[in-house]
Z-matrix of the N, CA and C atoms (Angstrom, degrees):
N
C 1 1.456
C 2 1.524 1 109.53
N 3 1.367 2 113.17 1 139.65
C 4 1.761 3 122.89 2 -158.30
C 5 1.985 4 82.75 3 -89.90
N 6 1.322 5 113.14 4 168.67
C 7 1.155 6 130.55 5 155.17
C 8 1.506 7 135.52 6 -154.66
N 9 1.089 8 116.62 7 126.42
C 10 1.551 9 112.96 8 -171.08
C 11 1.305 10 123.24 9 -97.88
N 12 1.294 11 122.33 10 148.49
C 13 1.604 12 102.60 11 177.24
C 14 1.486 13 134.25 12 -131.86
N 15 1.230 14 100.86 13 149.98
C 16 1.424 15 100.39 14 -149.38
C 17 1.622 16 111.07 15 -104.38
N 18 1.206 17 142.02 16 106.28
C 19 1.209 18 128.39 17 174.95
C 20 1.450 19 116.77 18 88.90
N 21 1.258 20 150.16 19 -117.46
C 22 1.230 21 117.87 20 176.51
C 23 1.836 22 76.60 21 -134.33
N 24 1.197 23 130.21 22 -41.31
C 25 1.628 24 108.09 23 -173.03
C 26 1.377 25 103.96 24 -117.54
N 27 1.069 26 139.70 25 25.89
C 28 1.809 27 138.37 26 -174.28
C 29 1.589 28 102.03 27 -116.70
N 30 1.595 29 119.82 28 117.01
C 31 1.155 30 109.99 29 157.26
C 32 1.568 31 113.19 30 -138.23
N 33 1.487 32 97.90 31 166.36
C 34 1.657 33 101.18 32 -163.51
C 35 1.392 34 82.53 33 -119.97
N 36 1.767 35 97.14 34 146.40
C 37 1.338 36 117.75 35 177.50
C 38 1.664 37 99.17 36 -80.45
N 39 1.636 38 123.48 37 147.46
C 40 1.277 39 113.18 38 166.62
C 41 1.441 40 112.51 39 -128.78
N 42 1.504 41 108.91 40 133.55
C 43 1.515 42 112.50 41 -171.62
C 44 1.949 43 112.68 42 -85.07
N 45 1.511 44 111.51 43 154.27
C 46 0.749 45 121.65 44 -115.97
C 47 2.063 46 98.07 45 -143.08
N 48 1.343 47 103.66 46 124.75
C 49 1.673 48 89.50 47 173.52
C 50 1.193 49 99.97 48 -139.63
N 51 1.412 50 109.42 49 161.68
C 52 1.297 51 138.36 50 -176.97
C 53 1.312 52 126.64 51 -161.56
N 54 1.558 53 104.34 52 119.41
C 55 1.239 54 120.59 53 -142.10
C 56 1.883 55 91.74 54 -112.49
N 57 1.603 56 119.75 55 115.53
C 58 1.534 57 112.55 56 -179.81
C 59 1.354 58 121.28 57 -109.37
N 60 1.433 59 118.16 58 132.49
C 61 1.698 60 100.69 59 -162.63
C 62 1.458 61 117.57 60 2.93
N 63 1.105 62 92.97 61 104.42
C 64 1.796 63 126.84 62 179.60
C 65 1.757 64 93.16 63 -100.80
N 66 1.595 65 103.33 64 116.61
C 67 1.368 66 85.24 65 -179.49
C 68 2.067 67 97.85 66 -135.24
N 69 1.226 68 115.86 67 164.42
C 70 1.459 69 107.42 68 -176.63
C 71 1.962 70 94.45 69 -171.18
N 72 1.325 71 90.27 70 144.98
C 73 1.758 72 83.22 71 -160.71
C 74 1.274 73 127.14 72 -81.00
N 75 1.577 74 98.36 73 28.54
C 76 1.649 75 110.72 74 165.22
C 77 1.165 76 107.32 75 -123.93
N 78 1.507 77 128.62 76 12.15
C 79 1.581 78 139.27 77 171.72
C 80 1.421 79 133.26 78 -139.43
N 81 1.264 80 137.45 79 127.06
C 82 1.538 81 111.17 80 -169.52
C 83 1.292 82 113.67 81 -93.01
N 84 1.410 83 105.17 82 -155.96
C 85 1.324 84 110.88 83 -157.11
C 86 1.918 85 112.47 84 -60.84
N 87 1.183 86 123.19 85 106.96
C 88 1.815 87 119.73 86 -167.94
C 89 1.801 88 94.54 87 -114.54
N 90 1.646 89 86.26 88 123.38
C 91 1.605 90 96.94 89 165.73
C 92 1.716 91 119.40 90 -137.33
N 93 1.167 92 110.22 91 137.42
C 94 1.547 93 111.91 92 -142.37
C 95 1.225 94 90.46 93 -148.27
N 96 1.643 95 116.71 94 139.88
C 97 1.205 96 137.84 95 167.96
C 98 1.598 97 124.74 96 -124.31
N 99 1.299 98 106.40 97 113.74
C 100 1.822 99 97.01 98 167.52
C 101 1.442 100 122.16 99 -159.59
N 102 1.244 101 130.01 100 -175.90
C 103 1.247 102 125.28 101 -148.44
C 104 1.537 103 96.07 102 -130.37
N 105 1.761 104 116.27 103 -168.92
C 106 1.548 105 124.01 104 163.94
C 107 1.758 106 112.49 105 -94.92
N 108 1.310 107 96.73 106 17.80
C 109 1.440 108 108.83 107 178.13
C 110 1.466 109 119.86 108 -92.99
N 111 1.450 110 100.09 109 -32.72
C 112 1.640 111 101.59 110 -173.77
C 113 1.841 112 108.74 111 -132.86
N 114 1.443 113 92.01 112 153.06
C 115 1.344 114 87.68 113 -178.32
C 116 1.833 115 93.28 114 -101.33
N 117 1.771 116 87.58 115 166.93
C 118 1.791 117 111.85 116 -166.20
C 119 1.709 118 88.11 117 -121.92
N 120 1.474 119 99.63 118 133.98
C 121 1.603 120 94.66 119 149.48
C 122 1.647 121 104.69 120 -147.13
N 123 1.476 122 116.81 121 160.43
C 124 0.837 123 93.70 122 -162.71
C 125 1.445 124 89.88 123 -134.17
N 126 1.659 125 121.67 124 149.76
C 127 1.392 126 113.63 125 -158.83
C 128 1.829 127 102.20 126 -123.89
N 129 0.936 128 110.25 127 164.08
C 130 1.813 129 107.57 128 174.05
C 131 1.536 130 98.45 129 167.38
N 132 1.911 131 93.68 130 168.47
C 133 1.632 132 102.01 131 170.35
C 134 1.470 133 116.03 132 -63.78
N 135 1.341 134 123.29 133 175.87
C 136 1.576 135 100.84 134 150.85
C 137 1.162 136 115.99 135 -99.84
N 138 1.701 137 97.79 136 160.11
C 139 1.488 138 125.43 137 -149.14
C 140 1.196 139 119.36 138 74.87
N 141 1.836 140 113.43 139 12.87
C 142 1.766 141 79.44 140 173.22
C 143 1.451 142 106.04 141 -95.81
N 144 1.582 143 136.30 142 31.04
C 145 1.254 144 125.84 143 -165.21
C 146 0.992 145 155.81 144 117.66
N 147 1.750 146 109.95 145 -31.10
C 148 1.611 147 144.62 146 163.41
C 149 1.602 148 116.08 147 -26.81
N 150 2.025 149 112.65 148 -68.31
C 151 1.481 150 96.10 149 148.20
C 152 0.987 151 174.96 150 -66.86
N 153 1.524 152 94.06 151 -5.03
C 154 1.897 153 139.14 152 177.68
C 155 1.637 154 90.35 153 -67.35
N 156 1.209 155 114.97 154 -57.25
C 157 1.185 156 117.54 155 -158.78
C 158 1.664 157 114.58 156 -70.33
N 159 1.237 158 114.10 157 -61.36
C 160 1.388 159 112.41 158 163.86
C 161 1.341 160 125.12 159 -34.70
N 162 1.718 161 111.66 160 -49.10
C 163 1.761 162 97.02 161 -164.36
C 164 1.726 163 82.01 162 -90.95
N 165 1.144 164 142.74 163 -3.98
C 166 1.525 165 126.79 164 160.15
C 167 1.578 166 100.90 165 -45.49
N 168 1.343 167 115.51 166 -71.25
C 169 2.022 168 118.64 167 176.35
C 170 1.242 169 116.34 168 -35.29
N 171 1.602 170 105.34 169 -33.36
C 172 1.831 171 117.56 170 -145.95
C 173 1.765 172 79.25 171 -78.47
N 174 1.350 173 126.04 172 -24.26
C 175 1.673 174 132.41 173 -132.32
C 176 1.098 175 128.73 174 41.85
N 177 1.357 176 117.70 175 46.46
C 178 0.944 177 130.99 176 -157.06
C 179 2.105 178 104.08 177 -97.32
N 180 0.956 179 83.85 178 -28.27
C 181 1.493 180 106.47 179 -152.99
C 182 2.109 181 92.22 180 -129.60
N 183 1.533 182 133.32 181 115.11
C 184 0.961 183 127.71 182 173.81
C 185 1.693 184 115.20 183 -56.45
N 186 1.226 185 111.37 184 155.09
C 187 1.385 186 130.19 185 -174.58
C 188 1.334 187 127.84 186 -178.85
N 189 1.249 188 120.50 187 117.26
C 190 1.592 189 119.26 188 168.15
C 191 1.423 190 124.52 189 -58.74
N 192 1.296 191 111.82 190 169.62
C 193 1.342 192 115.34 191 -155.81
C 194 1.462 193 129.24 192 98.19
N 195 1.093 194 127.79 193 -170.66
C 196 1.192 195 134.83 194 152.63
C 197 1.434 196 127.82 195 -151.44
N 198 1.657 197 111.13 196 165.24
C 199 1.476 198 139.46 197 -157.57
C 200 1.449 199 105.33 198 -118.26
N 201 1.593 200 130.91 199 116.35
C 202 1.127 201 107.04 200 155.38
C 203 1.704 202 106.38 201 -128.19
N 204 1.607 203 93.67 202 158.71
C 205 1.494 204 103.82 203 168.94
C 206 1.298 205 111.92 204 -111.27
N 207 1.406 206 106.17 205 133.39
C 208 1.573 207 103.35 206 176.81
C 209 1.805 208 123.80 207 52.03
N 210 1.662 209 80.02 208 33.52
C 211 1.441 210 100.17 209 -175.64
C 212 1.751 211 117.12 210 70.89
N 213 1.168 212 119.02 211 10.65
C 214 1.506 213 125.41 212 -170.72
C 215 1.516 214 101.58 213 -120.18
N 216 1.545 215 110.05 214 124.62
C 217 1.545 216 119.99 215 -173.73
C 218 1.230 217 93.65 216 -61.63
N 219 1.490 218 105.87 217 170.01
C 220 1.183 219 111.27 218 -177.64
C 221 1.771 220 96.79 219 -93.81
N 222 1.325 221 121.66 220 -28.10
C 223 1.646 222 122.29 221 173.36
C 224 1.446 223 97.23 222 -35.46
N 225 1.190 224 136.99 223 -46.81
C 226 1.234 225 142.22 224 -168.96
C 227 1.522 226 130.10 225 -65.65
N 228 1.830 227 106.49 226 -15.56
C 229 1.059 228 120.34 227 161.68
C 230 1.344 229 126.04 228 -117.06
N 231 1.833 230 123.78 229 157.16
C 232 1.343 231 111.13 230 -145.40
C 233 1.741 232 76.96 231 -98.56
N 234 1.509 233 109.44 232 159.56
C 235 1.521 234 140.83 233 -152.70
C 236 1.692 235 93.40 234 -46.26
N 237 1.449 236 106.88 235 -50.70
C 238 1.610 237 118.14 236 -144.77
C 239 1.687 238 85.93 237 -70.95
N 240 1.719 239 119.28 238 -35.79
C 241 1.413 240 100.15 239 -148.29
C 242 1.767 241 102.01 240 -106.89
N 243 1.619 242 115.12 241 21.27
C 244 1.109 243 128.50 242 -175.35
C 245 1.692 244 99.13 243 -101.18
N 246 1.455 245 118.31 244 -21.02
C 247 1.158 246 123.01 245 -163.64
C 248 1.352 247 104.73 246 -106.45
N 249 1.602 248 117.66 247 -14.81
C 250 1.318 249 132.86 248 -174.21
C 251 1.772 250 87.14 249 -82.62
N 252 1.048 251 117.66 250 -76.90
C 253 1.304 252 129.87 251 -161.98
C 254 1.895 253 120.00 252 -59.44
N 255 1.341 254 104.37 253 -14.02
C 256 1.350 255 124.81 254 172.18
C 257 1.482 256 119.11 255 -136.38
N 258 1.232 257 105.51 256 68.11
C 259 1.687 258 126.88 257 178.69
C 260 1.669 259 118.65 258 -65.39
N 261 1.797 260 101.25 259 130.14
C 262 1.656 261 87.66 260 -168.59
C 263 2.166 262 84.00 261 -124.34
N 264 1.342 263 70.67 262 143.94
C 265 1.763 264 78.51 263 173.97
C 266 1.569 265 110.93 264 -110.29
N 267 1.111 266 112.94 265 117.08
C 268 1.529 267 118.03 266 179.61
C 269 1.829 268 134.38 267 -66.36
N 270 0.528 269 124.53 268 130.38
C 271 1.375 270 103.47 269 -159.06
C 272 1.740 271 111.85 270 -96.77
N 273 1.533 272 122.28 271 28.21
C 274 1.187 273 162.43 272 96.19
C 275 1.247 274 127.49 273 -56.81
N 276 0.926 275 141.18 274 108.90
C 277 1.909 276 145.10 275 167.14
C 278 1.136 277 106.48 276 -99.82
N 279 1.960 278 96.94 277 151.15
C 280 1.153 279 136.43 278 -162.88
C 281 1.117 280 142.61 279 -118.76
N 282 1.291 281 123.06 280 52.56
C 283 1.510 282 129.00 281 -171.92
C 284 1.403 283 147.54 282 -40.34
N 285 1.424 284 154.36 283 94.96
C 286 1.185 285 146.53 284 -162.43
C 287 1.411 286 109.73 285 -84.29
N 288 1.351 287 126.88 286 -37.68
C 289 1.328 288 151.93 287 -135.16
C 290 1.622 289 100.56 288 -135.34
N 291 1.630 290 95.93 289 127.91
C 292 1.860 291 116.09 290 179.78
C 293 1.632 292 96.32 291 -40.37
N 294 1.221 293 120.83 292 -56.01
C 295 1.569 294 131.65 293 -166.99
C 296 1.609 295 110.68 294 -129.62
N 297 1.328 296 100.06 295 149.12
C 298 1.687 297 111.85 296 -178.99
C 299 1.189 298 111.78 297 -52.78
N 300 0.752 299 136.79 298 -25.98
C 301 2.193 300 141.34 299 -173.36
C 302 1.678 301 79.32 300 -90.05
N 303 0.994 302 144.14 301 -19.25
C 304 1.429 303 115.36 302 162.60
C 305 1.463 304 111.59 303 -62.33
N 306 1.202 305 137.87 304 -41.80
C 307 1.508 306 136.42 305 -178.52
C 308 1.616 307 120.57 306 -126.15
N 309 1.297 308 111.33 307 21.53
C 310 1.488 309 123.20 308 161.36
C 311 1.682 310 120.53 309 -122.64
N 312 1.137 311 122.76 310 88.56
C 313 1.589 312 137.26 311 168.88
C 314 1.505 313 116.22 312 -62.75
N 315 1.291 314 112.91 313 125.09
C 316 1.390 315 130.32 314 136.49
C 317 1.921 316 98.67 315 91.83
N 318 1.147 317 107.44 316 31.73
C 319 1.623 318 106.04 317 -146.96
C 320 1.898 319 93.45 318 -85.94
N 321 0.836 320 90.62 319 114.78
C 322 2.145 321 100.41 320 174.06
C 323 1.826 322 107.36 321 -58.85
N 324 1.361 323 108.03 322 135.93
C 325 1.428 324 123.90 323 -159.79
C 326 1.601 325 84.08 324 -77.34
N 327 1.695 326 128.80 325 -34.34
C 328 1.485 327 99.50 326 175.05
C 329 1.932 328 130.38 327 -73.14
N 330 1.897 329 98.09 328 -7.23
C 331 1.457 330 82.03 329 -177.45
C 332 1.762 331 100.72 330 -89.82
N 333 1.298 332 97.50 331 -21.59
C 334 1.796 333 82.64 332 152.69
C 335 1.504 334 145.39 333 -26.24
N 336 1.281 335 90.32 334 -59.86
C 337 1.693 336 131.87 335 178.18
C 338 1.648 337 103.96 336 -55.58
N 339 1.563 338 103.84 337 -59.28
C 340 1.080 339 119.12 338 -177.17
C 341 1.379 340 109.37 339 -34.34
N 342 1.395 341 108.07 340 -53.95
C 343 1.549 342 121.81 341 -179.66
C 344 1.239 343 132.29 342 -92.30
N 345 1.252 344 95.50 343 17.76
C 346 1.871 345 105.80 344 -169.31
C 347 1.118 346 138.62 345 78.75
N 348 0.898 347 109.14 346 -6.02
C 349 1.995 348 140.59 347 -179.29
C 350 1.216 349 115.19 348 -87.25
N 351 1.229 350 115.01 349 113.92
C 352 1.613 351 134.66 350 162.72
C 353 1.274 352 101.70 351 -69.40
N 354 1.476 353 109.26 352 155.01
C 355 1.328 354 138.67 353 -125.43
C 356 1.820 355 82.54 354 -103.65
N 357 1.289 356 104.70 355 -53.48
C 358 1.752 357 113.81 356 -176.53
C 359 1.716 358 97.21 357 -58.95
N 360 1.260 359 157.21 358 -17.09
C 361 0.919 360 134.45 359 -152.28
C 362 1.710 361 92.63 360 -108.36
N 363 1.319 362 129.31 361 23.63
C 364 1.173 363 141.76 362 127.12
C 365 1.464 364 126.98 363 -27.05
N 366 0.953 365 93.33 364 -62.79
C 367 2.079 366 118.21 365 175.97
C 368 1.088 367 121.76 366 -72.35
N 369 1.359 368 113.11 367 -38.60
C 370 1.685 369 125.89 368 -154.87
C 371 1.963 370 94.18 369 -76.93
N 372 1.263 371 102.51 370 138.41
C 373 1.350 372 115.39 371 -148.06
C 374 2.141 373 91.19 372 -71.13
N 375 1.139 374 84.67 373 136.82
C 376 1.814 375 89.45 374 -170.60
C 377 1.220 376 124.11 375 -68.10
N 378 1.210 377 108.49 376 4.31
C 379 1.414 378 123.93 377 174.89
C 380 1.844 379 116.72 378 -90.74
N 381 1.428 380 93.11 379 -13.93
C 382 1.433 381 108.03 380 -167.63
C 383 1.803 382 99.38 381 -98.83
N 384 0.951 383 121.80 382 -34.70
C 385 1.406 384 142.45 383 172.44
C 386 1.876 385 100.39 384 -55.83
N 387 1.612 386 89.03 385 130.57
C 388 1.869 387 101.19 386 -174.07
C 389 1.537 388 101.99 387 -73.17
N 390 1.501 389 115.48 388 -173.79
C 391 1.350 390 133.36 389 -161.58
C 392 1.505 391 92.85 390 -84.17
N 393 0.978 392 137.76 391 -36.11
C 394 1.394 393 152.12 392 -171.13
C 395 1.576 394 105.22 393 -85.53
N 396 1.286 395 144.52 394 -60.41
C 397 1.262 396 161.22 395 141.99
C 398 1.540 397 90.83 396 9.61
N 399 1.748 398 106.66 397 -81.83
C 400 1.338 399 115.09 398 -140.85
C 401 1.915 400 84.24 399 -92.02
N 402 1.123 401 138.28 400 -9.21
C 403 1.349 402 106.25 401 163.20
C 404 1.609 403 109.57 402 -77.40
N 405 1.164 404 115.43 403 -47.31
C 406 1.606 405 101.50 404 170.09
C 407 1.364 406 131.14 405 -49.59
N 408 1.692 407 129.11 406 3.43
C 409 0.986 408 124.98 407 -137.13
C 410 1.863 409 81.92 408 -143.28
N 411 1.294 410 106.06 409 -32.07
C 412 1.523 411 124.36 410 173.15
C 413 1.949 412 113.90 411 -64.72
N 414 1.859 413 84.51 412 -42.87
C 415 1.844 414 92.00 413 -168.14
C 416 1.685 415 90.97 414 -72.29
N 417 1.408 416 148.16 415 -28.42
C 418 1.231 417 143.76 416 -167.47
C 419 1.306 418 112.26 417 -91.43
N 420 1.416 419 124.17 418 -14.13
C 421 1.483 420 136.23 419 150.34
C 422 1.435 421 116.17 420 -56.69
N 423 1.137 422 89.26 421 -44.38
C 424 1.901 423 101.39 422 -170.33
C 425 1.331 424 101.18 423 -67.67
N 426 1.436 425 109.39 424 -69.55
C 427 1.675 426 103.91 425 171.17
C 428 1.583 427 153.93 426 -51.13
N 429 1.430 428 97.18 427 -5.36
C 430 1.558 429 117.87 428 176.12
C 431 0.957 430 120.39 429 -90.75
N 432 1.906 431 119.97 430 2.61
C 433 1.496 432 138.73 431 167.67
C 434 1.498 433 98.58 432 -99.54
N 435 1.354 434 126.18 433 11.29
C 436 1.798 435 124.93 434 164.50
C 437 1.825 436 99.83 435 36.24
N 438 1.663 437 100.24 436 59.22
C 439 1.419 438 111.18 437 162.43
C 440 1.774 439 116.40 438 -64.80
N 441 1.663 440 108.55 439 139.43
C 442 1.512 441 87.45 440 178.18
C 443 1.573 442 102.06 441 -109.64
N 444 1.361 443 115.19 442 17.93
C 445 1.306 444 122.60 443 156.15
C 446 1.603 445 122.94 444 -127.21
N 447 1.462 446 108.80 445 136.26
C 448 1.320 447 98.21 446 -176.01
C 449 1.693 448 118.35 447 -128.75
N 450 1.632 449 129.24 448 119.16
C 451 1.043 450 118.89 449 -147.27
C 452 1.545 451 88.40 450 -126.92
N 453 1.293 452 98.87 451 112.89
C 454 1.482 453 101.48 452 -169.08
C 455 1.689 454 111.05 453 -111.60
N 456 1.269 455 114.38 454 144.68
C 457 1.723 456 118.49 455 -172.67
C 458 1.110 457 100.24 456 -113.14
N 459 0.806 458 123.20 457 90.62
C 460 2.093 459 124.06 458 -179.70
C 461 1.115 460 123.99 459 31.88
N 462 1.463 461 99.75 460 66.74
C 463 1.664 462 118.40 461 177.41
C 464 1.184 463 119.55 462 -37.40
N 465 1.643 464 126.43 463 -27.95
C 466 1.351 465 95.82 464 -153.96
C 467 1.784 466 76.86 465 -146.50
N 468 1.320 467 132.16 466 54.18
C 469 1.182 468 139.90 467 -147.55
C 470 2.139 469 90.88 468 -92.78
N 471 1.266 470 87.03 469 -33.87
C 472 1.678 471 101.50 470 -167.45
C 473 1.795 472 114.62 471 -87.31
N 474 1.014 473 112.18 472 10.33
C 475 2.105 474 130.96 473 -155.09
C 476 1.452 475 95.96 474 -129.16
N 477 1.664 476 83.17 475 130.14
C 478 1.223 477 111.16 476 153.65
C 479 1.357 478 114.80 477 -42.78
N 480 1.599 479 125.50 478 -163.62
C 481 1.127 480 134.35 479 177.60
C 482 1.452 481 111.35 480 -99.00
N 483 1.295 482 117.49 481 -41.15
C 484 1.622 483 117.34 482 169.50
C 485 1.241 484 106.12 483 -62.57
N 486 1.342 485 136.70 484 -32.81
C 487 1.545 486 123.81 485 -159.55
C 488 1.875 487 91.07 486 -104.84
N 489 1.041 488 108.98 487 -18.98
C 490 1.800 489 87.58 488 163.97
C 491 1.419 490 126.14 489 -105.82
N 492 1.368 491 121.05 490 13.68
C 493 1.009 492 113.80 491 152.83
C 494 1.631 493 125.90 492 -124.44
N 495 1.334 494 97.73 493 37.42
C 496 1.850 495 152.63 494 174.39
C 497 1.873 496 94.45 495 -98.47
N 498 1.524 497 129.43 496 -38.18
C 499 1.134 498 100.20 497 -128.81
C 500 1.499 499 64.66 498 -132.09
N 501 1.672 500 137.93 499 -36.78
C 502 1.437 501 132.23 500 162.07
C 503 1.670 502 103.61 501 -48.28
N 504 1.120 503 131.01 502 -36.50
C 505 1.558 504 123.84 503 -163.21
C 506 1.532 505 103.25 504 -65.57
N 507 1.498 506 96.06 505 -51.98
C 508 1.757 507 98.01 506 172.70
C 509 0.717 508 122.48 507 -57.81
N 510 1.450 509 130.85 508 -57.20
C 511 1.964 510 138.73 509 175.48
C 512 1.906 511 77.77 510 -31.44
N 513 0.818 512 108.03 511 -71.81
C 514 1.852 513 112.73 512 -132.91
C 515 1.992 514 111.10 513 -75.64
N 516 1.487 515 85.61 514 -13.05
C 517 1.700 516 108.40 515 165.87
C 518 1.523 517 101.00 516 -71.21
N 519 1.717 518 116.15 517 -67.27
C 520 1.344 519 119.10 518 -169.30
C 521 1.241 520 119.38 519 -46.09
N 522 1.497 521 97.39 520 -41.16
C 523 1.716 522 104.80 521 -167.66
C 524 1.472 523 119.52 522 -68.99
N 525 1.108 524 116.95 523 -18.02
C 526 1.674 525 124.83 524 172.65
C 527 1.117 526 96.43 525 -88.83
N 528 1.284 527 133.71 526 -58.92
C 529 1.912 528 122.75 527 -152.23
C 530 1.520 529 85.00 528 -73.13
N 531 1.710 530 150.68 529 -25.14
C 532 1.261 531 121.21 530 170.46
C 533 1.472 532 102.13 531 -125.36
N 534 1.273 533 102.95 532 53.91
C 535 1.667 534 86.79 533 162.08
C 536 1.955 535 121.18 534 53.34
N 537 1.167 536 107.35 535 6.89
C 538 1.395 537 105.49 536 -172.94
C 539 1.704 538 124.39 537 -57.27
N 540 1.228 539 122.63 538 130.94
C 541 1.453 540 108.61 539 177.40
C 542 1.374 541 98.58 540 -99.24
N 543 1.940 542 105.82 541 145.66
C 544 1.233 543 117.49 542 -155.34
C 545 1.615 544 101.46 543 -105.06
N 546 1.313 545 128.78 544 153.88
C 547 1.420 546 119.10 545 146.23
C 548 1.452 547 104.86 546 -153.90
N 549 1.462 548 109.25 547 122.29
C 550 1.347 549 124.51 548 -178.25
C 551 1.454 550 126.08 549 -99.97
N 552 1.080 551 127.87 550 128.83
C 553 1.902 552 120.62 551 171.70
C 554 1.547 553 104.25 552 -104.04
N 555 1.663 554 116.16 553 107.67
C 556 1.267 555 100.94 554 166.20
C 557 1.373 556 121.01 555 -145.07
N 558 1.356 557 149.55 556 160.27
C 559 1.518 558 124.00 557 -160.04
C 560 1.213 559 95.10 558 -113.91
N 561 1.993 560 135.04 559 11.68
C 562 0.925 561 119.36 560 161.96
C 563 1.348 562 144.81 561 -56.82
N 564 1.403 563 150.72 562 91.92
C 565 1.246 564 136.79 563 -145.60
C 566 1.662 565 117.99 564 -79.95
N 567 1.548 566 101.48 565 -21.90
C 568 1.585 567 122.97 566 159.17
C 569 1.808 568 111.85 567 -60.34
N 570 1.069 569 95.76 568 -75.14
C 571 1.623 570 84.63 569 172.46
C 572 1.441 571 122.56 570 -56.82
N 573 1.540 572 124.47 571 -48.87
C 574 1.366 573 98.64 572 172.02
C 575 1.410 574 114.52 573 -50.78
N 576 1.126 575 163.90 574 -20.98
C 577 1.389 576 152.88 575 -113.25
C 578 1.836 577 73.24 576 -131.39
N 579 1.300 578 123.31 577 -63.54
C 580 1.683 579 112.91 578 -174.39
C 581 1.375 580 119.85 579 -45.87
N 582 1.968 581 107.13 580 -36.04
C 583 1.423 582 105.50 581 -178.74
C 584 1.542 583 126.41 582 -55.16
N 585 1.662 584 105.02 583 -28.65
C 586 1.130 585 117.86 584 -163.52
C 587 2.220 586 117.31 585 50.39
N 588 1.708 587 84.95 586 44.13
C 589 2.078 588 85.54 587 179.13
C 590 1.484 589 99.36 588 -67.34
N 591 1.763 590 68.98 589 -172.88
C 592 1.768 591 90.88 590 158.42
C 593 1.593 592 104.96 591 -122.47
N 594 1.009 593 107.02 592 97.67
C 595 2.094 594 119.19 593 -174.73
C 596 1.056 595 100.28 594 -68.67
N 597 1.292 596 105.91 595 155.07
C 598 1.767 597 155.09 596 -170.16
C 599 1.531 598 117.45 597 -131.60
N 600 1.188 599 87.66 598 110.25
C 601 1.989 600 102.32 599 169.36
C 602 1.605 601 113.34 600 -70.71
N 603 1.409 602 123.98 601 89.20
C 604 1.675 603 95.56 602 153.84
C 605 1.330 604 116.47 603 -90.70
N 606 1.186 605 106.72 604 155.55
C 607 1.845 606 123.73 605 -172.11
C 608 1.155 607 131.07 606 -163.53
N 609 1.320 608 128.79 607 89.68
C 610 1.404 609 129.06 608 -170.06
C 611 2.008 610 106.39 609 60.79
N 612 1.484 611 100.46 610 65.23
C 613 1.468 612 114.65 611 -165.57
C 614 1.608 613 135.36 612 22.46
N 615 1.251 614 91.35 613 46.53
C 616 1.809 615 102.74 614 -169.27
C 617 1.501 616 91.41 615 -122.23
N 618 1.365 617 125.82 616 158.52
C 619 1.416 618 122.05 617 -178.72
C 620 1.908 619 89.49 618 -127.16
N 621 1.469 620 94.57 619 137.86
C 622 1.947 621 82.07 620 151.47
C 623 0.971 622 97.07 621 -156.28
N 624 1.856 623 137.65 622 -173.09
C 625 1.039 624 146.75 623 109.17
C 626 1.199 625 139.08 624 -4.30
């Protein structure tokens, strides 16, 4: 376990993934290391793989190899709480429920705020809610399962500029108060440049630096 330190006697433990030949038969063998220290993004055309790859981590999607968190395979954890603990946000959303308060609990009217979102648009039937709406409305779903991984597909692909860097403040709020390790896919070249990552080429299913 990595540790960082903070101040002259305070340190925070930071959690930790590692991804070992990850393999899936539209990608080869991908092995990847990182911490709650640094952010990941990972860049490519489309189709070369970027979301294959995530919900492969997310387990979303079968794949050989293995995943560990905090050094612990993911074989080792049961399905529901591997998916709890390593949350992937799609950059398409997915509704079960007429309205968002069907599948978003307990949500505080300021992280609403946070995002620009009135409190009533809870109710308002989710079908009626814009493309932008329901990804902001998706990333606060995601987070109310206190993921300590977060695998994000172009969060904010559908946003203005106030509401995505509304929606980076949070990513980047959450990720310190829990330690979250980040990995982002986005083709913004403005936002990567704010993240300050360390980027990833996918390309014809090969990952590098």
């Amino acid at each position: 376990m990595k540790y960082t330190q903070i101040g002259i006697d305070k340190e925070i433990m930071l959690n930790t993934l590692e991804v070992v030949d990850l393999s899936h038969p539209l990608f080869g063998s991908i092995s990847l290391q990182t911490d709650s220290s640094k952010n990941i993004v990972i860049i490519g055309p489309s189709g070369s793989g970027k979301t294959l790859l995530l919900k492969c981590i997310a387990d979303l999607v079968p794949a050989s190899g293995d995943i560990l968190f905090n050094g612990t395979s993911r074989y080792h954890f049961a399905p529901a709480n591997w998916r709890k603990t390593v949350g992937f946000l799609s950059a398409e959303t997915h509704w079960w429920g007429n309205t968002a308060s069907d599948s978003i609990y307990n949500i505080r009217h300021e992280d609403l705020d946070t995002l620009n979102l009135k409190p009533e648009i809870l109710h308002k039937p989710i079908t009626e809610c814009s493309t932008g709406e329901r990804q902001r409305l998706a990333l606060l779903r995601l987070l109310q399962n206190s993921p300590k991984v977060l695998l994000l597909d172009e969060p904010t692909a559908n946003l203005d500029l106030i509401n995505t860097k509304a929606c980076e403040a949070l990513i980047s709020h959450y990720a310190k108060q829990h330690q979250a390790v980040l990995i982002w896919v986005t083709h913004d070249e403005e936002q990567i440049a704010r993240l300050h990552p360390l980027v990833f080429a996918m390309e014809n299913g090969v990952l590098t630096q």
